[in-house]
C-alpha positions in Angstrom: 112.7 -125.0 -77.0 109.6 -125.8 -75.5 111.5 -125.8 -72.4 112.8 -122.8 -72.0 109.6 -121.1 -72.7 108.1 -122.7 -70.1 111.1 -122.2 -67.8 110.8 -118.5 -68.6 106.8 -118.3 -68.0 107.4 -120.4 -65.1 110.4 -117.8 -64.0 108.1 -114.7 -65.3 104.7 -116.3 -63.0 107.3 -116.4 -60.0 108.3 -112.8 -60.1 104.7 -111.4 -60.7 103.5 -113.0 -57.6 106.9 -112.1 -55.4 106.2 -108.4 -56.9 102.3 -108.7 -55.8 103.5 -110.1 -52.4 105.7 -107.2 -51.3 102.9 -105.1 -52.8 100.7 -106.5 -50.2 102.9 -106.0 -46.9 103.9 -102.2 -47.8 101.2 -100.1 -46.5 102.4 -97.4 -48.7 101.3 -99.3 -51.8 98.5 -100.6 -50.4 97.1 -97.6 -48.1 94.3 -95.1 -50.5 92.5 -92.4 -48.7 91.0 -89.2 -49.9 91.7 -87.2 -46.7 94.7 -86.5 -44.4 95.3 -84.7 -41.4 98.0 -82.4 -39.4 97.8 -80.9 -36.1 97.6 -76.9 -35.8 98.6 -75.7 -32.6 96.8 -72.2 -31.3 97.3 -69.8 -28.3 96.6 -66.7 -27.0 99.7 -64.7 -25.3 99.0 -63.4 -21.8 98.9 -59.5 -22.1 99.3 -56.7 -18.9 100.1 -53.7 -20.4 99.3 -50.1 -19.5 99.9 -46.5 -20.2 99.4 -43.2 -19.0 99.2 -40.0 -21.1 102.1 -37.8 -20.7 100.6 -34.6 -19.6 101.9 -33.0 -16.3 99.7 -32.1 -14.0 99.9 -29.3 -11.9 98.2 -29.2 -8.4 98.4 -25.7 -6.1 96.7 -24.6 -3.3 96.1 -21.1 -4.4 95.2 -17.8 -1.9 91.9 -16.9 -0.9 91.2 -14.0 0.7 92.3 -12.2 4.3 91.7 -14.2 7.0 91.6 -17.1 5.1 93.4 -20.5 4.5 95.1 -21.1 1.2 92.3 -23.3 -0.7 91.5 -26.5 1.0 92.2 -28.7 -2.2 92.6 -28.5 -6.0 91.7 -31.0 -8.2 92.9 -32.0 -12.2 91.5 -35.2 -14.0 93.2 -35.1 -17.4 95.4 -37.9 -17.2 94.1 -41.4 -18.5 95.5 -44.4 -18.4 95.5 -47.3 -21.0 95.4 -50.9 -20.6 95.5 -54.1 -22.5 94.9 -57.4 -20.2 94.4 -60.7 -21.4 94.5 -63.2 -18.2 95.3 -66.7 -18.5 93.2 -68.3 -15.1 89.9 -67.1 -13.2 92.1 -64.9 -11.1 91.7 -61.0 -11.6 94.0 -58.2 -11.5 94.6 -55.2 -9.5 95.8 -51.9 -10.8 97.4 -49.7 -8.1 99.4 -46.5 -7.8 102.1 -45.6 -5.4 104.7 -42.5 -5.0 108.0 -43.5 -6.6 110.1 -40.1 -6.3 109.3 -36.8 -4.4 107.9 -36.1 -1.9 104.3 -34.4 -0.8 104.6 -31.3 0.9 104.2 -31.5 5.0 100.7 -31.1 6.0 99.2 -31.7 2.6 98.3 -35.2 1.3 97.9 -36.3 -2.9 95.0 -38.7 -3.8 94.0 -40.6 -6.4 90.9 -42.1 -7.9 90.0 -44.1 -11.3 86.9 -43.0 -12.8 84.8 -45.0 -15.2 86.3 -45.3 -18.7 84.4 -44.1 -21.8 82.3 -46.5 -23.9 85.1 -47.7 -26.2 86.3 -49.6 -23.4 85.7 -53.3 -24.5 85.8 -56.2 -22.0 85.5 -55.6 -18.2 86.5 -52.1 -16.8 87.0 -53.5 -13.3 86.5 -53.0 -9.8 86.6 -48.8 -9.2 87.8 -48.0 -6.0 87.5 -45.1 -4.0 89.7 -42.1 -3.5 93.0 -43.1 -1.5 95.6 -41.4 -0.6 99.0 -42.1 -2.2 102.4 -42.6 -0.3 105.4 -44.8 -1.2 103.1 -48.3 -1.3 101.2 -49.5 -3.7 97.8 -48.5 -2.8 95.0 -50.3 -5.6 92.9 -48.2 -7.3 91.0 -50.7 -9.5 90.5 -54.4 -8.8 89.0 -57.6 -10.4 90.0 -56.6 -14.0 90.1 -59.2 -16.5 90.6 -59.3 -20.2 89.9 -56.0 -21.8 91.0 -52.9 -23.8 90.6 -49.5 -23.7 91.3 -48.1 -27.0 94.2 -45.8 -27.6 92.4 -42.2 -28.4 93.1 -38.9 -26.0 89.9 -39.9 -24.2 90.4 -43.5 -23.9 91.1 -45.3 -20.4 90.6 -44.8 -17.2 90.4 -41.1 -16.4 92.8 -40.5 -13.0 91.5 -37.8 -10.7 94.9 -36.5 -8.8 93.3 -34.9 -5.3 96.0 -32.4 -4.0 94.4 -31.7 0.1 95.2 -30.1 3.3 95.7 -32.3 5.6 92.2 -32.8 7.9 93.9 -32.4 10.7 93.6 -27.9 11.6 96.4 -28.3 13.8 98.8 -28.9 11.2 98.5 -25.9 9.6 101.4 -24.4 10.9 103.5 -26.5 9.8 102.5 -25.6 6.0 105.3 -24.1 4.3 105.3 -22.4 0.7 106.4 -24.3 -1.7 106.9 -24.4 -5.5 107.6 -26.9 -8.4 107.9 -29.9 -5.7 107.1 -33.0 -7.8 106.4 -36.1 -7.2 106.4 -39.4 -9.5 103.1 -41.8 -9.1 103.8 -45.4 -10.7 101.3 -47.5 -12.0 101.4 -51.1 -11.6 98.9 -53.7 -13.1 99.8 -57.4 -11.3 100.4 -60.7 -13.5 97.9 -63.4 -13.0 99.6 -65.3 -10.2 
């Protein structure tokens, strides 16, 4: 009897210390800490949007008086344009404008120029260019913009002052012809970051 009882401490001692052996090579077991980690992954999308307001703008060269030319230009700056840019590099945008329908009259010409934006306008308003006068390529009208916004209120933006001219040239005033209702489409493009 006094066998077995020490044949079943000796058998009980030997599975204690195979149990505290494993115990010892799992880092599981072993392993306490009071802290852990993960990794959070963050970003910032790139953004190029813009807008224009949706009012139509109507440029005539009205009548003056006998003996006179029709009026040498008429001018409307009601439109604005919104914009949202977030660039993703140290290289700036351009916005420009081009005709994409229509055409302008013969002997009169259509400009544009941007004009400072109000003081919501948050980040960098850009590079303002002056007047230019639009035809069927893209002409920039504001460059070096970076990450901004203009806010999204009726006077937001860029106000866009359309120039509708004679032509400088006097000798192609015959070749003005009355028109009316001619339209013509200007499309706004603001480049990606390249």
């Amino acid at each position: 009897m006094c066998k077995k009882n020490y044949l079943l401490i000796l058998l009980s001692a030997w599975a204690i210390f195979a149990f505290q052996a494993k115990a010892a090579d799992d880092p599981v077991l072993t392993t306490v800490s009071n802290s852990a980690s993960t990794s959070v992954v963050l970003g910032v999308s790139e953004v190029s949007l813009i807008k224009t307001s949706e009012n139509l703008i109507n440029l005539q060269l009205k009548q003056q008086d006998a003996g006179m030319s029709v009026e040498t230009s008429a001018s409307d700056s009601t439109a604005r344009l919104l914009i949202s840019s977030v660039i993703s590099t140290a290289q700036n945008r351009i916005l420009s404008a081009k005709i994409t329908a229509g055409s302008v009259p013969a002997s009169t010409h259509l400009e544009l120029v941007a004009l400072q934006p109000n003081a919501n306008f948050t980040g960098d308003a850009g590079k303002l260019m002056p007047p230019t006068t639009l035809d069927g390529t893209d002409r920039p009208i504001i460059s070096d913009i970076a990450t901004c916004y203009s806010g999204t209120s009726a006077t937001d933006g860029y106000m866009l002052k359309f120039i509708y001219a004679l032509d400088l040239n006097p000798s192609s005033y015959g070749s003005l012809r009355a028109t009316l209702g001619t339209q013509v489409v200007v499309t706004f493009t603001l480049t990606a970051v390249q």
